[in-house]
C-alpha positions in Angstrom: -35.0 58.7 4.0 -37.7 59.8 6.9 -37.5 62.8 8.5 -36.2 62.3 12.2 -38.7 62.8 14.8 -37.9 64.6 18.2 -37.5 62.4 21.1 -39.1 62.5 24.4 -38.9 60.2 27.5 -41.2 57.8 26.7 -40.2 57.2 23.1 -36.3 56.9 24.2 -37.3 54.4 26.8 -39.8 52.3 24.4 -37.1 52.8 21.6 -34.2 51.7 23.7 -35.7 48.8 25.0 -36.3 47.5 21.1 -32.9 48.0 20.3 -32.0 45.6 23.7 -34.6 43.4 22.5 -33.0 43.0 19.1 -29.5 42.0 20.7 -31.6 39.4 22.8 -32.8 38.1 19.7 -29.3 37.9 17.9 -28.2 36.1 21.3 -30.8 33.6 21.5 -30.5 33.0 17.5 -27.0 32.2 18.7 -27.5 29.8 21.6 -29.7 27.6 18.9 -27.6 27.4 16.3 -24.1 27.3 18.0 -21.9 24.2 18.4 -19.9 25.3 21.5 -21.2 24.0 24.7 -19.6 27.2 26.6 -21.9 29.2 23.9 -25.3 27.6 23.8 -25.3 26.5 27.4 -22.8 28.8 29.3 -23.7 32.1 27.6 -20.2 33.0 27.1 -21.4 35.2 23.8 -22.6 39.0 23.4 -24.5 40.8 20.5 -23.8 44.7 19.8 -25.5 47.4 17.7 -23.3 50.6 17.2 -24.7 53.7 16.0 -22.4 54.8 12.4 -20.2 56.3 14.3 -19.2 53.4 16.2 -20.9 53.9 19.4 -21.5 50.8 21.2 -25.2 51.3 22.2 -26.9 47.9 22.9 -25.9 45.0 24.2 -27.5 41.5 24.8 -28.9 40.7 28.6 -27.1 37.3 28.0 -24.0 38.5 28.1 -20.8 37.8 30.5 -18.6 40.8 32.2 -15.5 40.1 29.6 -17.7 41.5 26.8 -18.1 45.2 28.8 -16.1 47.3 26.7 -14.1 45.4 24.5 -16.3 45.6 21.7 -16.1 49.5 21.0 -12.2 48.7 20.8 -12.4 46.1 18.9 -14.8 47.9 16.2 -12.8 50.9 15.7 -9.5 48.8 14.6 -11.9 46.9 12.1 -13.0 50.3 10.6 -9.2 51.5 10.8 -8.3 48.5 8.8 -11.8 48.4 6.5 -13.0 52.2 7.0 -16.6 53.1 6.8 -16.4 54.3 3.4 -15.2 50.8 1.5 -17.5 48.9 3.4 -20.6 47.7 1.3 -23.7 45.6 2.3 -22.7 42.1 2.6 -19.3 42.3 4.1 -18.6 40.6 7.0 -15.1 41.1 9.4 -13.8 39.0 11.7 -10.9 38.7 14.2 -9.9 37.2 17.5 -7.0 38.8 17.9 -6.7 39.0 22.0 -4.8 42.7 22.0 -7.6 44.3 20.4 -10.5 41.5 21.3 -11.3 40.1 24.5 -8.0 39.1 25.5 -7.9 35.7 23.8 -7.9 34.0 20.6 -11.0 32.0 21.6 -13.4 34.6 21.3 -14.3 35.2 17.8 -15.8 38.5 17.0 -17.9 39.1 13.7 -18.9 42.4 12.3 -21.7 43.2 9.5 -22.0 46.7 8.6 -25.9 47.9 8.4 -27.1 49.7 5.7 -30.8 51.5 5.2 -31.5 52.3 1.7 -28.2 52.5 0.8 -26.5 54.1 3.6 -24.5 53.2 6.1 -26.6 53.5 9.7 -24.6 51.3 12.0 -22.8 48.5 13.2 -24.1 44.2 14.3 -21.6 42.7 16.6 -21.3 39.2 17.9 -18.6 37.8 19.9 -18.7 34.1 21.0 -16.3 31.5 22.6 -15.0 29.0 19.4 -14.5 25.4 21.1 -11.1 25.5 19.6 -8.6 27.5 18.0 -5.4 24.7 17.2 -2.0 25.1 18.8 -2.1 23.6 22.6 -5.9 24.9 23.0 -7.9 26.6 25.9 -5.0 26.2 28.6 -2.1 28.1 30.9 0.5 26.0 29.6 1.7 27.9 26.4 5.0 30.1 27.2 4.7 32.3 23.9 1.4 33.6 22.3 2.6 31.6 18.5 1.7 28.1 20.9 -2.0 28.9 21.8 -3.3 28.6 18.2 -4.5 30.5 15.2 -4.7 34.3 15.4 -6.3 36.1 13.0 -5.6 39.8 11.6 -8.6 41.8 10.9 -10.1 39.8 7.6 -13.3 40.3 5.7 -15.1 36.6 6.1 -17.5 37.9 3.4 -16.9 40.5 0.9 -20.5 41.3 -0.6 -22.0 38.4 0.6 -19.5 36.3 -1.1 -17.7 33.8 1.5 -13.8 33.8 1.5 -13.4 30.3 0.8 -9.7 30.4 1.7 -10.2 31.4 5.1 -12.7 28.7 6.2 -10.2 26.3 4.7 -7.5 27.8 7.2 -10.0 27.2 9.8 -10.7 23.4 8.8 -6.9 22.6 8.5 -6.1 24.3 12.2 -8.5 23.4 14.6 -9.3 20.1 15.8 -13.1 20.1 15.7 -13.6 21.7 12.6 -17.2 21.4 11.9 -18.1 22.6 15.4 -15.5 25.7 15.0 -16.8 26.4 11.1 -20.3 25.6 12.4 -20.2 28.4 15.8 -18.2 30.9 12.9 -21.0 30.7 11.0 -24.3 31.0 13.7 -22.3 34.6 14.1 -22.4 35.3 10.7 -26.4 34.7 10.9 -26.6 35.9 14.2 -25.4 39.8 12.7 -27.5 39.6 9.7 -30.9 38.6 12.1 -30.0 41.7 14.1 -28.9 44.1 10.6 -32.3 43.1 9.1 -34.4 43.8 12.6 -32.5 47.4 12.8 -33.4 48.5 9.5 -37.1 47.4 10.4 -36.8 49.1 13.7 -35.9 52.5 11.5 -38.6 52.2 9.3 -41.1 51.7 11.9 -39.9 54.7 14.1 -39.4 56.5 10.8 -35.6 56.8 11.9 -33.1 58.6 9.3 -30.4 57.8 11.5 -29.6 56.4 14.8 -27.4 59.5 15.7 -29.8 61.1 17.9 -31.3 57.9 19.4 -27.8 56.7 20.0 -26.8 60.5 21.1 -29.6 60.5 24.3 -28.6 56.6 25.5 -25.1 57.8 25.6 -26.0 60.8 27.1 -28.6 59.3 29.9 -26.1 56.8 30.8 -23.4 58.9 31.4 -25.1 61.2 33.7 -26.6 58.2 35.6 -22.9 57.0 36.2 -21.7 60.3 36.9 -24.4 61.3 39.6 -23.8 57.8 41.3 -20.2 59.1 41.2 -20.9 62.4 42.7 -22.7 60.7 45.8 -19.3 58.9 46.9 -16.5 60.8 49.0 -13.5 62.1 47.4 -10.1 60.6 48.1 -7.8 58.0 47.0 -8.0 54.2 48.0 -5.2 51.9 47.5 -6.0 47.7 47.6 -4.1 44.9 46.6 -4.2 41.1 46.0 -1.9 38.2 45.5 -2.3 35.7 42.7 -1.1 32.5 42.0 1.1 32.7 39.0 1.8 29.1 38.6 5.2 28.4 40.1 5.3 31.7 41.3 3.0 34.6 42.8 2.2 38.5 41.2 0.4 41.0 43.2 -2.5 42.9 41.3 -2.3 46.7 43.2 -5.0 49.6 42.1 -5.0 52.9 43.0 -8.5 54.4 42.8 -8.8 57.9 42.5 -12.5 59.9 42.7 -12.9 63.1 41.8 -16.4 65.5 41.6 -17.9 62.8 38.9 -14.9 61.0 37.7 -12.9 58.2 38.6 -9.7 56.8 37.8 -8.0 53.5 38.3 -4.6 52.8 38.2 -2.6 49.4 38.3 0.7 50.8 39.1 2.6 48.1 40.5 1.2 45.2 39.3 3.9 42.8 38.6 5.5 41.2 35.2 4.0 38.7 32.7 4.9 35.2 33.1 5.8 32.4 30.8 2.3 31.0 30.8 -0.9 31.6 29.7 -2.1 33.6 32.3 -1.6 36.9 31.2 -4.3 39.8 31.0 -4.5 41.9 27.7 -5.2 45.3 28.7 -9.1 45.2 27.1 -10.2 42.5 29.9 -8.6 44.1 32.5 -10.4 47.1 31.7 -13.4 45.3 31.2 -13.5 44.1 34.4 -12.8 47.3 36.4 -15.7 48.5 34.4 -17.6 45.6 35.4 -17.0 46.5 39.0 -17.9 49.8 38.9 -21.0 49.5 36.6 -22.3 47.0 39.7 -21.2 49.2 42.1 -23.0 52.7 40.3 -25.5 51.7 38.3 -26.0 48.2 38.2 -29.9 48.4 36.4 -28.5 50.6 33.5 -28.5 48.2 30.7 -24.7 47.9 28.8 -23.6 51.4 26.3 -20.5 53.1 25.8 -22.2 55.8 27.6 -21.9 54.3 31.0 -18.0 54.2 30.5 -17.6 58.0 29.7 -16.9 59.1 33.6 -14.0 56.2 34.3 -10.1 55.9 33.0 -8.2 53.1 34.1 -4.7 52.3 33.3 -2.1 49.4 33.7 1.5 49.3 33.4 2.6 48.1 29.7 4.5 44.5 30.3 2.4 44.1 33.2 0.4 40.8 34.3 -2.7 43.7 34.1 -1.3 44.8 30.1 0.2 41.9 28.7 1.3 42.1 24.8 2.6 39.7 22.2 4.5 37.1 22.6 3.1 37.0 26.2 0.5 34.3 26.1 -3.0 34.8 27.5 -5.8 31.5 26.2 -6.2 31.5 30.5 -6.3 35.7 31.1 -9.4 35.0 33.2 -7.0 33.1 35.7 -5.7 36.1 37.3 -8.1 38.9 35.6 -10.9 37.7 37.2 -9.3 38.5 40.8 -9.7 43.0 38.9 -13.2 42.0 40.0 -12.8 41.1 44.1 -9.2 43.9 43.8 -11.6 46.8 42.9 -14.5 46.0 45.5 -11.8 45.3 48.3 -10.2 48.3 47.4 -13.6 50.9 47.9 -14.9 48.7 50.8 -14.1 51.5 53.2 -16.6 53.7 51.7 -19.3 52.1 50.3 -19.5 49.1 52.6 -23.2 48.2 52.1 -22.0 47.8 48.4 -19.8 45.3 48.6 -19.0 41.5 48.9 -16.6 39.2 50.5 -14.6 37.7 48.1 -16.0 35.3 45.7 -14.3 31.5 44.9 -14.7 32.4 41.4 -14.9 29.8 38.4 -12.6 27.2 37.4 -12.2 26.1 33.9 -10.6 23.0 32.2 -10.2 21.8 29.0 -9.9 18.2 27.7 -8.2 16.6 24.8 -8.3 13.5 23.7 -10.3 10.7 21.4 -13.9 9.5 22.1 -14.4 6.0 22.3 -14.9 5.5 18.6 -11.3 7.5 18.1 -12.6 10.8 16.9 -11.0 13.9 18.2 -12.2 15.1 21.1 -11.6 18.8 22.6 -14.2 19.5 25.2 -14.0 22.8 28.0 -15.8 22.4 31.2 -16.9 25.2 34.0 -17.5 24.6 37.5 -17.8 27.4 40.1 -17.0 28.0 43.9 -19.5 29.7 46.7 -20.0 33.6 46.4 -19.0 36.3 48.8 -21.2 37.1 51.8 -22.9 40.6 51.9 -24.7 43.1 54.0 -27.7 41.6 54.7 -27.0 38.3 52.3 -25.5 35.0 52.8 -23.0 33.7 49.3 -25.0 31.6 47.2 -23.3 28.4 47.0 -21.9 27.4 43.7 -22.7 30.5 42.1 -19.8 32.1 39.8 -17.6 35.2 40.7 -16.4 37.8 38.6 -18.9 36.7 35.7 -21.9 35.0 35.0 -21.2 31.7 33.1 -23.9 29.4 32.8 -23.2 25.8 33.4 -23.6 23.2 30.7 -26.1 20.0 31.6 -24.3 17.2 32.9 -25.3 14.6 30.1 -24.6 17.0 27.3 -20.6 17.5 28.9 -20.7 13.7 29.2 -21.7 13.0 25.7 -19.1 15.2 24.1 -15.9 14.5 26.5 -16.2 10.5 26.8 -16.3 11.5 30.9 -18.8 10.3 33.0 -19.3 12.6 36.4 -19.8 10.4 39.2 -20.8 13.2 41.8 -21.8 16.6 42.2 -22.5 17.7 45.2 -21.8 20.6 47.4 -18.4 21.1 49.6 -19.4 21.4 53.2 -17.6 23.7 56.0 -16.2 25.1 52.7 -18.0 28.8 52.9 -16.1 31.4 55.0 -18.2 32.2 58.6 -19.8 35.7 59.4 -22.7 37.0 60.5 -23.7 36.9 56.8 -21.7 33.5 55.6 -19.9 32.8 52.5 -21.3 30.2 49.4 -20.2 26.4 49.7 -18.6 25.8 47.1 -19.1 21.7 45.6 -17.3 18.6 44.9 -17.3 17.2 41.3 -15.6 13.6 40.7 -15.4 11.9 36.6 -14.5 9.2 35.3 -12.4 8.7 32.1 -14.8 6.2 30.3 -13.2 7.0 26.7 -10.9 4.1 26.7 -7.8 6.6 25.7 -5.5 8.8 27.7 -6.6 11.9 27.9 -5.1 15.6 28.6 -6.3 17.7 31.3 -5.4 21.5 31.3 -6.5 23.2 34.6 -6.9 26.9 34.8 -7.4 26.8 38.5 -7.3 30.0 40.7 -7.9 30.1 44.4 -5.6 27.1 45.1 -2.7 29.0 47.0 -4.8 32.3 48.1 -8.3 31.5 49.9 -11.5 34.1 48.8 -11.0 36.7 52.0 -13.5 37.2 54.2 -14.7 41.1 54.7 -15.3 43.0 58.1 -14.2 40.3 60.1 -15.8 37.2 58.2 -13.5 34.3 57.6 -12.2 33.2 54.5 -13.5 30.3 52.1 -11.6 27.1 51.9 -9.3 26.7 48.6 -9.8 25.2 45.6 -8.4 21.5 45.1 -7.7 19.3 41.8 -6.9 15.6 42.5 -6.0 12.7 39.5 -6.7 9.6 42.0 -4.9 10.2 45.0 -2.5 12.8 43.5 -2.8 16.7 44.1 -2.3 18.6 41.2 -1.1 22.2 41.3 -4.5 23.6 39.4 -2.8 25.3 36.8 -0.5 23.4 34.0 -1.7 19.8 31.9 -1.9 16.7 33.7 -2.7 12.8 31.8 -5.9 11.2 33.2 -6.1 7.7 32.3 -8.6 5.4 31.2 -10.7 4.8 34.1 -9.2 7.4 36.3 -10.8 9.8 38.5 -10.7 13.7 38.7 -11.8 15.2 41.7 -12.3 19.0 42.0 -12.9 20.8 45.3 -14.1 23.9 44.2 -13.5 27.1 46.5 -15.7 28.8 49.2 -16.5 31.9 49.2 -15.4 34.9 51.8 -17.8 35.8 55.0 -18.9 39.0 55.9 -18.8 40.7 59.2 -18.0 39.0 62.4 -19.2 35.6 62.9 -20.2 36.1 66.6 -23.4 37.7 65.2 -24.7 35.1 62.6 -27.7 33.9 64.2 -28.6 30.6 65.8 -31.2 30.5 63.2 -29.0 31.1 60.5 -26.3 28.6 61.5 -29.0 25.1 62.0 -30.2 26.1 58.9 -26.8 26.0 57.3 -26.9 22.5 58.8 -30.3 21.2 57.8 -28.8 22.4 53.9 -25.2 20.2 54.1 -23.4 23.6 54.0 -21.8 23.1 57.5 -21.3 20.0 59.9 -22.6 20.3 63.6 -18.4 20.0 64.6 -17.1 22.6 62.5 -20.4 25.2 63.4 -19.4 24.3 67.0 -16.0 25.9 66.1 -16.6 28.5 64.3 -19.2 29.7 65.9 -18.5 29.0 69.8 -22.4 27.3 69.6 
């Protein structure tokens, strides 16, 4: 084994972009070989390297906010269940358990160990959305966790490079696409070996024994770039909350945020009850997301390590909507945990107001089930988003997703794998709150059911009772909308669309910030000349 060199600067920076760069690789490895739609065109995947001792300490650009964090927990119940020492090249563990995972049994998470020369050096991670998992699939409308499909304990896939035959049967006999589910299972599987091989390359090159030290100065730089961005915030406590729509009924999300010297804490006390739908929020994406929101409020250029988490505890009632366990479902936990995002900002707007956004109209997600026109099964997911928050200095970018980063999959390729044809997309005008600095339109998407068969529409809609808030005297976005024909739906439950009828989503508008009055003549023609706002309703809003 080499002898490990001393690091300086320049070879930390130069060494810790590689590692980054091998993650990106993994990642865009993935996006070519997956199945999923939601993988290879909305990104909704990460890739990991952990240093031996399970220290998260690169992570793939392409990677949405769920993934912050969730990872590290993840790994350590895999080596509780398979530790270190009865691993042996070749294995390969997966689970999607949500309580230790991501917070749903959607997201798949594959593990290879990584050995140099016979020892163990680290750890490949990818995680990626499966486009189904059985039971009633991606929806809200399961009361117990046993209805939302096929959860999985930790399980070796491979055991030296030999495939567990009996588990990909499982898979086959569970799901109802499974050559696209085996298929995306499988682009993981290559996906950790691609990044396993470049690692050990990377340590001969560098003439790396270990990644210890490496993994000991990212860890080490991140944490103090966290911690000084702490220190330069005021000391106190700030209290926020939010209310959620819960389908028939409503929770409020509360957070207490506590900074002290270089630390902060944040609290959920509060936060109401689970409900019998899946809605829920495991604890690992609730903390995910606080962590996302304070990473973009600290140290937003500091690429993804466990490092940049040291400096922050948060905590959430057990039972809560915020800490949801089993039997409490959670397939839709990005329904309600998307609004930690928006809570958290909302809550330290007072003090760092520069910082901040108005309130997003986040993403809405539905699934479809049904049969093509030839009769095959079809199961197909589809992301749309509403405007984004206003900002110092910014307008919201219209249709631009809040509280993650989804990319949005190509019209014709949704079309070809749903049996829907989209008639329009367009943007939703007068749909972005007013301020001086205006909030996103969100858009309008009609389709048309063009499969021949009846087919099952599960909504995951937020933002349908409870507007995206305007900040500092902006106004808020118009809610979010779901029409079959001429019927409103309530956004959140499983409605039939019929052969040849029409879905219409009005997708939300996001928040405005500061007071309208000073938003600039300028300003508001243009928003004319672009469709985002009608000559009447600028007249009224802005007194012009």
């Amino acid at each position: 084994m080499d002898t490990q060199p001393p690091l300086d600067a320049v070879d930390l920076s130069i060494m810790w972009d590689r590692l980054i760069s091998i993650t990106d690789e993994g990642s865009a490895a993935l996006i070519r070989s997956s199945f999923s739609t939601l993988v290879r065109d909305g990104y909704d995947l990460t890739v990991l390297i952990f240093d031996a001792k399970g220290r998260m300490i690169a992570q793939s650009a392409k990677c949405i906010p769920v993934f912050i964090g969730t990872a590290p927990v993840t790994l350590s119940h895999m080596l509780e269940k398979f530790s270190p020492e009865t691993l042996v090249p070749g294995d390969v563990v997966i689970s999607n358990d949500p309580v230790i995972g991501t917070g749903h049994m959607f997201d798949i998470a594959v593990m290879r160990p990584i050995y140099r020369e016979g020892t163990l050096v680290g750890y490949a991670m990818s995680i990626t959305h499966l486009p189904d998992i059985g039971g009633m699939g991606f929806s809200v409308s399961a009361t117990e966790i046993f209805h939302e499909g096929l959860r999985l304990p930790i399980w070796k896939l491979l055991s030296a490079g030999v495939v567990d035959q009996n588990l990909v049967d499982l898979f086959r006999m569970n799901v109802r696409v499974p050559e696209q589910v085996i298929g995306d299972i499988f682009a993981n599987v290559s996906c950790t070996e691609i990044v396993a091989r470049q690692v050990v390359d990377f340590m001969a090159e560098y003439r790396l024994g270990c990644l210890q030290p490496l993994a000991d100065a990212i860890l080490h730089n991140s944490d103090r770039a966290v911690r000084q961005a702490l220190e330069a915030m005021p000391d106190g406590t700030y209290r926020g909350s939010v209310n959620v729509e819960a389908l028939d009924e409503v929770r409020t999300l509360h957070c207490a945020i506590t900074k002290s010297g270089d630390t902060l804490d944040i609290d959920f006390e509060g936060t109401g009850p689970c409900v019998r739908a899946g809605i829920n929020v495991p604890f690992s994406y609730t903390r995910a997301m606080a962590l996302y929101a304070i990473k973009c409020l600290t140290t937003p250029t500091i690429p993804n390590n466990e490092g940049a988490m040291l400096a922050i505890t948060i905590r959430a009632p057990s039972g809560s909507i915020l800490n949801a366990l089993p039997p409490s479902p959670s397939a839709g936990r990005h329904t309600i945990g998307h609004f930690v995002f928006p809570l958290i900002l909302n809550t330290l707007a007072e003090i760092l107001p520069d910082g901040v956004s108005a309130e997003a109209g986040l993403v809405d997600v539905l699934t479809f089930q049904g049969q093509q026109p030839d009769g095959t099964a079809m199961s197909a997911s589809y992301a749309c988003t509403g405007g984004f928050g206003g900002s110092q200095g910014l307008d919201g970018h219209p249709a631009l997703p809040g509280s993650t980063n989804i990319g949005r999959t190509p019209i014709e390729t949704f079309e070809a794998g749903s049996g829907l044809t989209v008639l329009c997309k367009e943007l939703r005008t007068d749909s972005g709150g007013a301020g001086e600095f205006a909030g996103g339109a969100g858009q309008v998407i009609r389709m048309r059911n063009d499969s021949g068969h009846d087919m099952r529409v599960f909504s995951m809609a937020n933002r349908t009772l409870f507007p995206a808030k305007g900040l500092f005297g902006g106004g808020d976005g118009a809610p979010r909308e779901h029409w079959i024909d001429d019927l409103r739906l309530s956004g959140q439950g499983m409605n039939t669309l019929a052969p040849d009828g029409i879905l219409t989503l009005k997708e939300a508008g996001g928040g405005g910030y500061g007071d309208p009055a000073r938003r600039t003549p300028d300003a508001i023609s243009e928003d004319i000349a672009r469709g985002f706002l009608s000559e009447g309703v600028a007249r009224q809003r802005y007194r012009r």
